[in-house]
One Martini backbone bead per residue (centre of mass of N, CA, C, O) as a GRO file, in nm:
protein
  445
    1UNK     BB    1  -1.597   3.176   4.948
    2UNK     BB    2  -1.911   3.222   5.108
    3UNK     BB    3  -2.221   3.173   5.137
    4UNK     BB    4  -2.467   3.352   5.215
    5UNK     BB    5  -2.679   3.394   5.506
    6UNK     BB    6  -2.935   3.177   5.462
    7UNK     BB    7  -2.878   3.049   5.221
    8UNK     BB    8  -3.027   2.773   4.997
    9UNK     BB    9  -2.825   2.454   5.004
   10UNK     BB   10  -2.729   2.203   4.886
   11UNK     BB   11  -2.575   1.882   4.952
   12UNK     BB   12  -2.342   1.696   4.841
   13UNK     BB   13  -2.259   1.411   4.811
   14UNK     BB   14  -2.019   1.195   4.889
   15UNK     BB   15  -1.988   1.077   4.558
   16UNK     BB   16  -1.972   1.385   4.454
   17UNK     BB   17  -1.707   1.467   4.598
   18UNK     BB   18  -1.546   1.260   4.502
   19UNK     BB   19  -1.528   1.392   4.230
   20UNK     BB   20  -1.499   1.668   4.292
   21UNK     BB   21  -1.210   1.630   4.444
   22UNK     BB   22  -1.069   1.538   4.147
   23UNK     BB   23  -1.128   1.821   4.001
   24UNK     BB   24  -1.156   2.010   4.225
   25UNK     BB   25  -1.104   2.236   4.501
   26UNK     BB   26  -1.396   2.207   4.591
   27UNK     BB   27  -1.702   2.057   4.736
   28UNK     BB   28  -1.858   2.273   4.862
   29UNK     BB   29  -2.108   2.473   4.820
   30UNK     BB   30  -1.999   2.741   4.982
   31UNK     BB   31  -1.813   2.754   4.774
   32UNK     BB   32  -1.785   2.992   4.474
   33UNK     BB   33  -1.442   2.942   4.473
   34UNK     BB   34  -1.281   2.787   4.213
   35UNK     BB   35  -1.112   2.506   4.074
   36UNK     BB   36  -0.944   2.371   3.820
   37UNK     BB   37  -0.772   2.081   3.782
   38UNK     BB   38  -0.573   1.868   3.592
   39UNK     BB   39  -0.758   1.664   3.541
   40UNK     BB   40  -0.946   1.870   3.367
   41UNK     BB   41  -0.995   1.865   3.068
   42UNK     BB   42  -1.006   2.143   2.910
   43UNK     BB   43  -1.261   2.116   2.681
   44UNK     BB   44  -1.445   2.057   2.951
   45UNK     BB   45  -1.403   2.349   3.049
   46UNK     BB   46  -1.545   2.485   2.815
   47UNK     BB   47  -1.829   2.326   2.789
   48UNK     BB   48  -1.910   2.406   3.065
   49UNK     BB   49  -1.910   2.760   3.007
   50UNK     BB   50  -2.058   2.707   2.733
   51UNK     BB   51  -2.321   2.599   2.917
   52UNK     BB   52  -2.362   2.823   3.163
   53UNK     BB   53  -2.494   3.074   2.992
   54UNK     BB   54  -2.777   2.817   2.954
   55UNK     BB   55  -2.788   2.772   3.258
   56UNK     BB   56  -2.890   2.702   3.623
   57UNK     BB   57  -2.622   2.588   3.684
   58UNK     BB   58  -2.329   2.476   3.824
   59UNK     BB   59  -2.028   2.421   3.714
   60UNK     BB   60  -2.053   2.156   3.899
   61UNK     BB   61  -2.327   2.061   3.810
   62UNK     BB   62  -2.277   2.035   3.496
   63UNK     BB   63  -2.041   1.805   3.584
   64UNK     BB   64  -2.223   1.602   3.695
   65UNK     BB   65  -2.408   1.525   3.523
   66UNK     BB   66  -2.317   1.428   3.326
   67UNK     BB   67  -2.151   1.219   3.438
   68UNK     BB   68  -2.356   1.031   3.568
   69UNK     BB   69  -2.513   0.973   3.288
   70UNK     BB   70  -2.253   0.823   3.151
   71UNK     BB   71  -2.225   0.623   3.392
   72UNK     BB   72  -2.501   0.478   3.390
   73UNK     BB   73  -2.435   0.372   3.057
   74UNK     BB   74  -2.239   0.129   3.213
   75UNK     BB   75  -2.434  -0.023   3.460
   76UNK     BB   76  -2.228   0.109   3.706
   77UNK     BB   77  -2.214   0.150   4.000
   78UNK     BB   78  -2.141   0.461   4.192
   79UNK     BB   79  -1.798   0.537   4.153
   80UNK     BB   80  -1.454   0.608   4.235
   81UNK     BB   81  -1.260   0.339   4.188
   82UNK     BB   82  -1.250   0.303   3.842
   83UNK     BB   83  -0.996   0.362   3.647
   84UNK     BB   84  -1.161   0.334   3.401
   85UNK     BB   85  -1.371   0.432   3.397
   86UNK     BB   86  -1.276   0.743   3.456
   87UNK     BB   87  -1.162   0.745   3.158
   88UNK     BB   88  -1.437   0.690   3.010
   89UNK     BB   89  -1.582   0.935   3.076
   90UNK     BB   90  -1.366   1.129   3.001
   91UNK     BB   91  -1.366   1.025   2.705
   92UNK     BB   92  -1.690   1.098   2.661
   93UNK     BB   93  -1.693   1.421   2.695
   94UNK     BB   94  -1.495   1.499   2.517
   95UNK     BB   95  -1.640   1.361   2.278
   96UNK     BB   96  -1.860   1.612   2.341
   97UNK     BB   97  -1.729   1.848   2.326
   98UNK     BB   98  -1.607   1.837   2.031
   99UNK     BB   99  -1.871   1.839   1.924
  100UNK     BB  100  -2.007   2.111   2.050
  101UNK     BB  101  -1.823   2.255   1.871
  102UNK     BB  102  -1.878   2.145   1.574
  103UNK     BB  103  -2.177   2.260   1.578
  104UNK     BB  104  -2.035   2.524   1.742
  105UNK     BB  105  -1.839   2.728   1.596
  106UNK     BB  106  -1.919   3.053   1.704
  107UNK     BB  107  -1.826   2.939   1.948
  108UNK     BB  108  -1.569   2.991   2.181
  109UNK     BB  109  -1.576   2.858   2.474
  110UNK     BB  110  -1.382   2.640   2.365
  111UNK     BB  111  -1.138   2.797   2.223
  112UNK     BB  112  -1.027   2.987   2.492
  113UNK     BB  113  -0.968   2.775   2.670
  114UNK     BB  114  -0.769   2.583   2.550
  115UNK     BB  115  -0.419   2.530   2.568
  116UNK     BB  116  -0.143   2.531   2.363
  117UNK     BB  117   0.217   2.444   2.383
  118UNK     BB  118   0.447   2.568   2.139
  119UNK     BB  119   0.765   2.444   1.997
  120UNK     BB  120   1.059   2.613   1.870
  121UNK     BB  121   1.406   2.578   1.750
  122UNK     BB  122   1.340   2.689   1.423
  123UNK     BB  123   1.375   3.074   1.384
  124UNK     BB  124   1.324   3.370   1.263
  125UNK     BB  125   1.321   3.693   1.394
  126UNK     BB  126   1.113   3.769   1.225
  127UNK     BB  127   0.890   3.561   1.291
  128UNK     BB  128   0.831   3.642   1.612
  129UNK     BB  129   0.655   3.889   1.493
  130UNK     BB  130   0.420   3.717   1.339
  131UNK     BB  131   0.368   3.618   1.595
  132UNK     BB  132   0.369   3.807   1.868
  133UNK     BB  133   0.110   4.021   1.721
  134UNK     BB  134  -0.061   3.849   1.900
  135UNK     BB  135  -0.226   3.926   2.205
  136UNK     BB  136  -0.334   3.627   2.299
  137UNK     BB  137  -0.032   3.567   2.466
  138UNK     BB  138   0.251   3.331   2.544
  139UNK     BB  139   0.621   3.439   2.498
  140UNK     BB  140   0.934   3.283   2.447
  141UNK     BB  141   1.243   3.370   2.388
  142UNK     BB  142   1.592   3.318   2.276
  143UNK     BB  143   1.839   3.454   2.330
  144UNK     BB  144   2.086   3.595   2.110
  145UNK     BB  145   2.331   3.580   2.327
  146UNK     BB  146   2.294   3.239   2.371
  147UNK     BB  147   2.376   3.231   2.059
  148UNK     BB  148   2.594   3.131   1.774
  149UNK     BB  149   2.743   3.359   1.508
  150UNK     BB  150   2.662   3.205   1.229
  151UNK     BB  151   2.581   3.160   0.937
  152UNK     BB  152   2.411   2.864   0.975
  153UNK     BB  153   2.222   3.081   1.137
  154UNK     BB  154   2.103   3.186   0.868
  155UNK     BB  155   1.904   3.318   0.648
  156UNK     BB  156   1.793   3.284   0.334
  157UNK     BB  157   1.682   3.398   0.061
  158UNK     BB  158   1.470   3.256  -0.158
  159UNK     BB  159   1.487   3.278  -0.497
  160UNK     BB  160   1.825   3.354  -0.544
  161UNK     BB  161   2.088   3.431  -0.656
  162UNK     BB  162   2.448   3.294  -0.659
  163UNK     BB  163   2.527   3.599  -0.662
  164UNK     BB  164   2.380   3.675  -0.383
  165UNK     BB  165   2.486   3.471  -0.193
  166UNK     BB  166   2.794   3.551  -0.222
  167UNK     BB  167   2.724   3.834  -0.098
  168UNK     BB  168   2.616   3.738   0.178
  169UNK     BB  169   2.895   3.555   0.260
  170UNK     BB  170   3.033   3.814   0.284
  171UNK     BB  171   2.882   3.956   0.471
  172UNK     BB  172   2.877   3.776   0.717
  173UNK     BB  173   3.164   3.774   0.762
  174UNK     BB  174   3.210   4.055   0.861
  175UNK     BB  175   3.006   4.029   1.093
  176UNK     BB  176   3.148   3.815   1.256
  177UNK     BB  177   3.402   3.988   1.300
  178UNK     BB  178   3.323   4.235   1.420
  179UNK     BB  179   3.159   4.146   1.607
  180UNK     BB  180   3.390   4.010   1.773
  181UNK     BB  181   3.535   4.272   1.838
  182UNK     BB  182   3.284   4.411   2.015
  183UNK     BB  183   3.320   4.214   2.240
  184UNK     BB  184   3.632   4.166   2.300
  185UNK     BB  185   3.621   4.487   2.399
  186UNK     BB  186   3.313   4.512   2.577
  187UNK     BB  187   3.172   4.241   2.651
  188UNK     BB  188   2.905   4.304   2.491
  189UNK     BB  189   2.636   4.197   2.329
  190UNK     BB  190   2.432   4.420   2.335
  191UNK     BB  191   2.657   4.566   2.087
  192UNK     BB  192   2.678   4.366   1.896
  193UNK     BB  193   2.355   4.260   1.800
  194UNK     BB  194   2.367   4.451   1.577
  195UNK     BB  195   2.456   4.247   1.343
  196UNK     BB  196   2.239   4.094   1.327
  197UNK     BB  197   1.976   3.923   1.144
  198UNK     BB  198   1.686   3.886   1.068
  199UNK     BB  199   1.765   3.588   0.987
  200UNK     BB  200   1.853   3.473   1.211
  201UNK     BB  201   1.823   3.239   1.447
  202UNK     BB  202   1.595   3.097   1.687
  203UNK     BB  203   1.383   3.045   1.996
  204UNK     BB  204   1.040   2.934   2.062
  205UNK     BB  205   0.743   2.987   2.245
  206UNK     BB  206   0.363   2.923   2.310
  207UNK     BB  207   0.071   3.009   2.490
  208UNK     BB  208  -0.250   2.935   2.355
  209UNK     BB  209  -0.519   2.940   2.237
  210UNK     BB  210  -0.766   2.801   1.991
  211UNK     BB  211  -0.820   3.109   1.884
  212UNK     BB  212  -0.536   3.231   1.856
  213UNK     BB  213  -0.430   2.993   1.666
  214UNK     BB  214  -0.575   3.082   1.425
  215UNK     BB  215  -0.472   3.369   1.398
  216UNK     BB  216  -0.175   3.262   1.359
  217UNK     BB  217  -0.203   3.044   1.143
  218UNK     BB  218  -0.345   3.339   0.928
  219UNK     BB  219  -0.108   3.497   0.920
  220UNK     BB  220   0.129   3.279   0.863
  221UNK     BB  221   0.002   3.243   0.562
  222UNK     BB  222   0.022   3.549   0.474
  223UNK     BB  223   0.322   3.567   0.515
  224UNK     BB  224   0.567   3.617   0.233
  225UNK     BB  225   0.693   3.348   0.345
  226UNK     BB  226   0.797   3.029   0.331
  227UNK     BB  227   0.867   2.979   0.675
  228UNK     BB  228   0.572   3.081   0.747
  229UNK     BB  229   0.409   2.872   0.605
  230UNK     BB  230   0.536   2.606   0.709
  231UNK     BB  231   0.491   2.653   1.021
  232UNK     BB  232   0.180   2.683   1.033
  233UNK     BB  233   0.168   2.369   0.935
  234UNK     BB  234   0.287   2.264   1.193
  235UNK     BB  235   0.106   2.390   1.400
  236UNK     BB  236  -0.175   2.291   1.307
  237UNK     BB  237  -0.112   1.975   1.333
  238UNK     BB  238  -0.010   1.951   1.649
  239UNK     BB  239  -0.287   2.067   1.726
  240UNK     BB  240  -0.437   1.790   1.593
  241UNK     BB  241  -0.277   1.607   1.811
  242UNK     BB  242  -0.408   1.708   2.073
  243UNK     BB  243  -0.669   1.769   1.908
  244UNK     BB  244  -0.817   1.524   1.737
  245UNK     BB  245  -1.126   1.609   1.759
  246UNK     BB  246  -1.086   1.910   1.610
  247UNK     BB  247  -1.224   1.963   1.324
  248UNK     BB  248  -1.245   2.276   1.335
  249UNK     BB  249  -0.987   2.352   1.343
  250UNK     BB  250  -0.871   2.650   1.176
  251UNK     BB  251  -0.829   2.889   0.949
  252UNK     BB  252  -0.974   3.238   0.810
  253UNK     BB  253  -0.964   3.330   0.533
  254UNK     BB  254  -1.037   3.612   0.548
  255UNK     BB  255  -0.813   3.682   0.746
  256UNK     BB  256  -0.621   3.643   0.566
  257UNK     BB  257  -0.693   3.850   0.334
  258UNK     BB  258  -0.650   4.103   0.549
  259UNK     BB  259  -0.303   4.029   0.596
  260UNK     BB  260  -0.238   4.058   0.285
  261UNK     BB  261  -0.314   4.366   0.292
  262UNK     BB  262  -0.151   4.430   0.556
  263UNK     BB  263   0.159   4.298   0.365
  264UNK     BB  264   0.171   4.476   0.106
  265UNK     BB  265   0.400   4.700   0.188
  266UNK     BB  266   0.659   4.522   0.110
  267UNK     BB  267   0.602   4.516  -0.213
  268UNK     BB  268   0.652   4.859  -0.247
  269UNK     BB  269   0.773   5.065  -0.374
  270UNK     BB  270   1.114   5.161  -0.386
  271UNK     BB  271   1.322   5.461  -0.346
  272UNK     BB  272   1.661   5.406  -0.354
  273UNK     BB  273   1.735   5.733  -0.354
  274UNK     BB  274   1.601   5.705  -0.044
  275UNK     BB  275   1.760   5.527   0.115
  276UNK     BB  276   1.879   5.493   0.376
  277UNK     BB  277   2.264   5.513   0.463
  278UNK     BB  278   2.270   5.674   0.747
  279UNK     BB  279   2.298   5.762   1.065
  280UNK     BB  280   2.095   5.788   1.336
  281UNK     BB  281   1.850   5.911   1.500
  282UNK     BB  282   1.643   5.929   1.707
  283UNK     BB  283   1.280   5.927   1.761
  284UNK     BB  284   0.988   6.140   1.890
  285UNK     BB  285   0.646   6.162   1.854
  286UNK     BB  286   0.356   6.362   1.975
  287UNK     BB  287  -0.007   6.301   2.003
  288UNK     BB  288  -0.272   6.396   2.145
  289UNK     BB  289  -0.618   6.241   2.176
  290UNK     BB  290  -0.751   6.509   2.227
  291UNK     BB  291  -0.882   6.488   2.584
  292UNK     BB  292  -0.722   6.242   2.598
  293UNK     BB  293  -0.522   5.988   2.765
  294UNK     BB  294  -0.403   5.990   2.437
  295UNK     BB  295  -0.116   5.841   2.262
  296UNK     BB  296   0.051   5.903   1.968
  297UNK     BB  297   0.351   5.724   1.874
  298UNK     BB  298   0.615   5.800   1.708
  299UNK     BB  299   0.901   5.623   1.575
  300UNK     BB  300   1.271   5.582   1.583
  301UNK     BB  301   1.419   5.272   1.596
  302UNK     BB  302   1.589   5.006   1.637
  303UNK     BB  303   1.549   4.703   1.589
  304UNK     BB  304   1.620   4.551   1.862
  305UNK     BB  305   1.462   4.793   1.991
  306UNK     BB  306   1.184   4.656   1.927
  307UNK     BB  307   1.148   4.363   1.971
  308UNK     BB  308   1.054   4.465   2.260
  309UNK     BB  309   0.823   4.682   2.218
  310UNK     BB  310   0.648   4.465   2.065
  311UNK     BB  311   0.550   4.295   2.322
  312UNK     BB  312   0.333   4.534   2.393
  313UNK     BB  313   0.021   4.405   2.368
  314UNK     BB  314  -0.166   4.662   2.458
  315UNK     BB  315  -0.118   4.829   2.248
  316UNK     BB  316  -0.153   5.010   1.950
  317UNK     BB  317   0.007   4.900   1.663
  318UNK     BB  318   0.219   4.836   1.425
  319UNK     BB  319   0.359   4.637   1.162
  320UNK     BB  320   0.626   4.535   1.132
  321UNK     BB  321   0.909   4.713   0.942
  322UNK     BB  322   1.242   4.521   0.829
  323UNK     BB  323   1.318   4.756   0.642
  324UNK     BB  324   1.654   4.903   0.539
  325UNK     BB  325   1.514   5.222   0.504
  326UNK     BB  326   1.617   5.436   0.748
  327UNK     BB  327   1.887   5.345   0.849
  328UNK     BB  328   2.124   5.349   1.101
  329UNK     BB  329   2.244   5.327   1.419
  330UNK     BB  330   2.446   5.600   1.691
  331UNK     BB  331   2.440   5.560   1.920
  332UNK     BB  332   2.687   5.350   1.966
  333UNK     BB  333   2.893   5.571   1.944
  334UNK     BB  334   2.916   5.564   2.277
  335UNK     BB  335   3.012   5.239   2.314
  336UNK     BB  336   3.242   5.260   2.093
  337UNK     BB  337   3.499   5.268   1.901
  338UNK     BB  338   3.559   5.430   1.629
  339UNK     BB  339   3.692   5.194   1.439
  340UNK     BB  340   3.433   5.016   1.488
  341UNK     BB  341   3.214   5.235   1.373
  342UNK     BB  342   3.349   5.198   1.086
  343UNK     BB  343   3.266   4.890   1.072
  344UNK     BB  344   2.962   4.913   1.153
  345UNK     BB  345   2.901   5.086   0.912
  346UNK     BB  346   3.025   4.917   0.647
  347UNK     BB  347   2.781   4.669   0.704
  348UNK     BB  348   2.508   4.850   0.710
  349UNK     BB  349   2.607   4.968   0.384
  350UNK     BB  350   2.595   4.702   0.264
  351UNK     BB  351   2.347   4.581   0.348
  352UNK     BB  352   2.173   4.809   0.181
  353UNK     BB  353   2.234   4.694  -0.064
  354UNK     BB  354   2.172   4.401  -0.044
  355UNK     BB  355   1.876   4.489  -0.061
  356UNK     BB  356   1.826   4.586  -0.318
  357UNK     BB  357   1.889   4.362  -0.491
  358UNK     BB  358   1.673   4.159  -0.327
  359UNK     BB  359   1.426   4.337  -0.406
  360UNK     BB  360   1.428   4.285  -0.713
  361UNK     BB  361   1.437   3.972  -0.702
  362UNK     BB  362   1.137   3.936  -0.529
  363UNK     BB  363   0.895   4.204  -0.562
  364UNK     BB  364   0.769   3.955  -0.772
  365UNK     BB  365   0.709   3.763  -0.526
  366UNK     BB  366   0.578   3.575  -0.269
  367UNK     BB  367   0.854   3.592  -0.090
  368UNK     BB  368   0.923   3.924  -0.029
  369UNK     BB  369   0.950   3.932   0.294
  370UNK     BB  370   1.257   3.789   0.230
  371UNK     BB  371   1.413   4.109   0.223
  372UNK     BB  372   1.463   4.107   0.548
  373UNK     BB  373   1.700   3.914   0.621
  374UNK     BB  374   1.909   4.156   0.567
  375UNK     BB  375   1.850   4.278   0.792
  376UNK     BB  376   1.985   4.465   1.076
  377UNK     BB  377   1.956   4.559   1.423
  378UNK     BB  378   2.063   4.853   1.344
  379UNK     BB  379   1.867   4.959   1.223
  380UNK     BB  380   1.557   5.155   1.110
  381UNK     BB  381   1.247   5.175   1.268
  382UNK     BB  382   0.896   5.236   1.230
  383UNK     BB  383   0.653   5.362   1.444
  384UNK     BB  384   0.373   5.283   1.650
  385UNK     BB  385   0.169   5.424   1.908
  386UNK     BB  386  -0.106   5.337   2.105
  387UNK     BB  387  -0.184   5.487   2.431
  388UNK     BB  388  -0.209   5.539   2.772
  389UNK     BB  389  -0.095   5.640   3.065
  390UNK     BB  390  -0.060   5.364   3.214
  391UNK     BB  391   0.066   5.181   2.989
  392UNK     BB  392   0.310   5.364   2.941
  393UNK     BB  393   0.436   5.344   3.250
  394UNK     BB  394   0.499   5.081   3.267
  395UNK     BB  395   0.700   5.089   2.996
  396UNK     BB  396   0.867   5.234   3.089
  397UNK     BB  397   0.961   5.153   3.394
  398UNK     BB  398   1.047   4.834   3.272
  399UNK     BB  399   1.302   4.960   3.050
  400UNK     BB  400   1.430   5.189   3.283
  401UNK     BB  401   1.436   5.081   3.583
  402UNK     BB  402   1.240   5.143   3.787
  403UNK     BB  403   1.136   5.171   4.123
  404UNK     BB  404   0.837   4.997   4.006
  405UNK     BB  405   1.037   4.776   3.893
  406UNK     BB  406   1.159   4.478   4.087
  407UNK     BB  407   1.251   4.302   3.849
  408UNK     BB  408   1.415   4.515   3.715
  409UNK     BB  409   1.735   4.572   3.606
  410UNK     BB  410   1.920   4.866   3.555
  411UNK     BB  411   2.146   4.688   3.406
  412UNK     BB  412   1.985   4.515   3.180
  413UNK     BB  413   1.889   4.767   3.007
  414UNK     BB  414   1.893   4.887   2.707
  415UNK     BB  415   2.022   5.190   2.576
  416UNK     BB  416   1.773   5.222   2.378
  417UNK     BB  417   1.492   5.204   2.517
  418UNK     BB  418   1.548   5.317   2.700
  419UNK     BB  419   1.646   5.634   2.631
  420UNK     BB  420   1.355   5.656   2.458
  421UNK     BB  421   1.173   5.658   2.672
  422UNK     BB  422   1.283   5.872   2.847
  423UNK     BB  423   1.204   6.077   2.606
  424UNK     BB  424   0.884   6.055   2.583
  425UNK     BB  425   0.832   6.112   2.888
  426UNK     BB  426   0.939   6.431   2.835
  427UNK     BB  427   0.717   6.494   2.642
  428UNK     BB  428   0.470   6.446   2.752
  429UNK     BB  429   0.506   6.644   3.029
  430UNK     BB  430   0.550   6.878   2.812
  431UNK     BB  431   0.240   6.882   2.736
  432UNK     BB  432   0.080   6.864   3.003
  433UNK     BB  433   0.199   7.141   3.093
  434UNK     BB  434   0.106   7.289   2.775
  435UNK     BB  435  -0.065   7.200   2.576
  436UNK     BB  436   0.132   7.103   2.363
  437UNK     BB  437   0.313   7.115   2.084
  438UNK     BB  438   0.542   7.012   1.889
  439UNK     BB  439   0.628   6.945   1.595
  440UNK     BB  440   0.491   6.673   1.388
  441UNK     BB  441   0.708   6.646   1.211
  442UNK     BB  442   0.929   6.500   1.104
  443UNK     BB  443   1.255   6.405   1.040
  444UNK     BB  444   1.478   6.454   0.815
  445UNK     BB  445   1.687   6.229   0.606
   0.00000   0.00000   0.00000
């Protein structure tokens, strides 16, 4: 994009060119968008952004002064040919971004900017919930289908007695005989994975600004798990290391105390004579929000189908509750023998009890979290989505293999979200057309 006929710009000299060649995509000053290279350490991207909010040069100009400024206190005529002076120069601007970090805390400019890349190879599908949660990141996680399914690979919840500990290893061997049984029929891994617990180990990347790690390691301080708290504090440690003078990367105290206010539903007494044990039929109920195109779903699917569900997170949603109380997954039972169904209902019905146990032994210590440990993937949790329709049409679409998602294999997806999805679909537009909803009451449990 080029300065309009007319406009009067003088043009950078050769020297500065030269610079700015090394950092960004044009030297020329008639082009207005350009980009910075690999070259140009990120902090150093944030401090121009953030300085250009309240200066009258243009964001080439505000890094060509600082460098002459800082080139000139060397005493060496300038030029860009001295490969040491280059370093130090940038690692003096560095120095100076983070400066000015620190000093304007409430700044975000450079918060926004600067993205560092954390990977973890163990963690449970459980924390990747607390993880992925934060909206303003960018997320790879590790199919469960490529983990090979051992108890050594299954989180246990901590502080509980040596006799729960011998019941979950006696679950764990059902589940792992089970698996193996609906694999070795079936041959799809996406329909054993429903025995997996949320407590298995998987492993995650993920890429985000220095603000939104604020954010996600104070709710993972918040959030009532050992494991949650352990890894908060090594990702912290990490991205200090990464940005050894970001002295202000903190998480915000107040964040976490309305995260533990937000996680409180985990601890909240429990009717044990109501906790579902039997099979459960999805459902979704709609409701749209005034007279905008604007619908609120509750939905019911499993735990599994559930995980893909909570990835979209331009919608409003709530915070996943994978406490086994609410029943677990029938719809499997179309694509399953008889036999095997009636084989994962008794693992199903097994884990609902060892729920309640490790309940009672957990519910008023700081680790209560990890009861959600014993649930697994084919369980039943409550959710609700805020969305618009073109958002909605979005997750539709790429859920269940439409042809406006050329990217989505209609093979791959599979059958427990796409159903729903399809189902909620059918809602909406018969809303749409007649104005009006079904009852909004849940089905009864």
């Amino acid at each position: 994009m080029k300065t309009t006929k007319g406009e009067k710009m003088g043009n950078f000299s050769n020297i500065e060119k030269n610079i700015l060649d090394y950092f960004f995509t044009s030297s020329d000053k008639e082009d207005t968008v350009y980009a910075a290279k690999q070259t140009l350490p990120q902090e150093i991207v944030g401090y121009i952004i953030g300085r250009a909010s309240r200066a009258k040069e243009t964001f080439r100009e505000i890094f060509l002064k600082l460098w002459v400024e800082l080139w000139n206190d060397t005493g060496v005529p300038l030029n860009f040919k001295e490969e040491n002076h280059i370093n130090e120069i940038l690692r003096k601007i560095s120095d100076k971004s983070f400066k000015f970090l620190n000093e304007y805390k409430l700044h975000n400019s450079l918060r926004e900017v600067p993205h560092v890349a954390i990977f973890c190879d163990e963690l449970s599908i459980l924390q990747t919930k607390v993880w992925e949660h934060e909206v303003v990141a960018e997320y790879q996680e590790k199919s469960t289908r490529y983990r090979p399914f051992v108890a050594s690979n299954v989180y246990l919840p901590n502080q509980i007695s040596n006799e729960l500990k011998d019941k979950i290893n006696i679950g764990h061997n059902m589940l792992i005989e089970t698996y193996n049984e609906i694999y070795e029929d079936t041959k799809k891994r996406d329909l054993a994975r429903y025995l997996l617990p949320v407590g298995s180990k998987t492993a995650m990347a993920c890429m985000a600004s220095i603000r939104s790690w604020e954010r996600i390691v104070g709710r993972m301080i918040a959030y009532p798990t050992v494991e949650s708290t352990v890894l908060a504090l090594a990702i912290r440690s990490n991205i200090k290391k990464v940005f050894d003078r970001s002295y202000s990367f903190e998480y915000n105290d107040d964040y976490v105390e309305k995260c533990i206010k937000d996680f409180s539903f985990i601890s909240n007494d429990i009717d044990i004579n109501n906790i579902g044990k039997c099979d459960r039929d999805q459902y979704a109920i709609i409701k749209k929000i005034e007279t905008e195109d604007v619908y609120k779903i509750n939905g019911l699917i499993d735990i599994g189908a559930h995980r893909d569900l909570q990835r979209h997170r331009s919608v409003i949603q709530n915070f996943p509750d994978y406490r086994p109380i609410y029943g677990y997954d029938k719809l499997i039972k179309n694509y399953i023998k008889e036999e095997l169904y009636q084989k994962y209902s008794k693992c199903m019905r097994y884990f609902n009890n060892l729920f309640i146990d490790t309940y009672f032994e957990l519910k008023d210590k700081e680790n209560v979290g990890e009861i959600q440990y014993v649930a697994l993937l084919g369980h039943m949790t409550k959710f609700w989505y805020i969305t618009d329709r073109d958002r909605w049409q979005y997750i539709h679409d790429l859920r269940t293999g439409a042809p406006t998602q050329k990217a989505t294999n209609p093979q791959t997806v599979h059958f427990s979200y796409s159903t729903w999805c399809k189902v909620v679909e059918e809602k909406i537009k018969k809303y749409d057309l007649q104005n009006s909803m079904e009852d909004y009451n849940e089905p009864s449990d």
